[in-house]
C-alpha positions in Angstrom: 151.2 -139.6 11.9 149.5 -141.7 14.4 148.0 -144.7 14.4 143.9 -144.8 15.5 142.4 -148.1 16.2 138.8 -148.7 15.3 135.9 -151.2 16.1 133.9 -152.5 13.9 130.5 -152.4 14.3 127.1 -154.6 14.1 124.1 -153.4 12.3 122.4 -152.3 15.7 125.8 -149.9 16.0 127.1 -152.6 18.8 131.0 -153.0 18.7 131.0 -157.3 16.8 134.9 -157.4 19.0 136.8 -157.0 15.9 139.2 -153.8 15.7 142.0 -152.8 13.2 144.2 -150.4 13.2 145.1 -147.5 10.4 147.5 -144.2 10.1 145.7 -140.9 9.9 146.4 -137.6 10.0 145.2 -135.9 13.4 143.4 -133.2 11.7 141.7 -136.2 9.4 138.1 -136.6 9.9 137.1 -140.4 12.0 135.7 -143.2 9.8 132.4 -144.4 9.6 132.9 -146.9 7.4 135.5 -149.5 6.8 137.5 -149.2 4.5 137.9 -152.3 2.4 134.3 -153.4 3.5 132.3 -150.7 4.2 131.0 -151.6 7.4 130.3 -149.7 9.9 133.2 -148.5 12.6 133.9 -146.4 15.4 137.5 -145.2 16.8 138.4 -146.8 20.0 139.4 -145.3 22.9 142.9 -147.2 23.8 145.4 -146.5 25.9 148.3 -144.9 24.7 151.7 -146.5 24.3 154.8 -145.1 26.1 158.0 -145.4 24.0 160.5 -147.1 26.6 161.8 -150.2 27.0 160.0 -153.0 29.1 162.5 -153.1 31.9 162.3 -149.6 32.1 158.8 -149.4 32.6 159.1 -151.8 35.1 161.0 -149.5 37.6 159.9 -147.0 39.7 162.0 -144.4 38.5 160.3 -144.9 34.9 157.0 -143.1 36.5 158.3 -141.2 38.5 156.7 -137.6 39.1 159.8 -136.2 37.2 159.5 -138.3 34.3 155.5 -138.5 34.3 156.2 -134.3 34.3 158.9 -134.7 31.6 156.8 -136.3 29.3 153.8 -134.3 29.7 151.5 -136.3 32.5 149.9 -134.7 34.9 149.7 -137.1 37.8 147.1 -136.3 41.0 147.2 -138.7 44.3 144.6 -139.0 47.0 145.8 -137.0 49.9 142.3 -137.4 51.6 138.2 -138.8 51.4 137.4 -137.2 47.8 140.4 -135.0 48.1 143.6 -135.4 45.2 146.5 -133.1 45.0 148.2 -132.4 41.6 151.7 -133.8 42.5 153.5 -133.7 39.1 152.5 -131.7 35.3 151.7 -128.3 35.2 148.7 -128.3 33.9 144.6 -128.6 35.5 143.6 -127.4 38.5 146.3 -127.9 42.1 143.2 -129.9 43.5 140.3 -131.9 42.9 137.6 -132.8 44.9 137.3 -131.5 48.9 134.6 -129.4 50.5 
């Protein structure tokens, strides 16, 4: 079950800088509301976490195109001016951008 971070929100439905963090089902619905205080809230768009150890991260072999593949990234790079290549994953299109 993963864990979904949201922000809470102001009356005028601007994020106040406070977040928290909850366990839901991916099927389950987003809140609206907090849920101890009943304000409003919105789910946050975070980055997601990569299980691996610091020093591992660190190194280039860590995101490499064979590992970035391995765990399910699709990685383009700029080969030209508005022009990227698809140079690891498997999926979206071989190339993005060009004439």
């Amino acid at each position: 079950m993963p864990t979904y971070v949201y922000e809470i929100l102001d009356k005028k439905g601007k994020p106040t800088g406070e977040t928290f963090e909850i366990f839901q089902f991916m099927s389950a619905d987003a809140l609206a509301k907090h849920p101890l205080t009943g304000k409003p809230v919105r789910r946050a768009i975070v980055a997601p976490a990569i299980a691996q150890k610091w020093s591992d991260l660190k190194s280039k072999s860590a995101l490499s195109n064979k590992n970035l593949e391995r765990m399910g990234f699709t990685k383009y790079e700029r080969k030209g001016k508005g022009y990227m290549e698809r140079t690891a994953g498997n999926f979206g299109p071989q190339t993005l951008g060009g004439d």
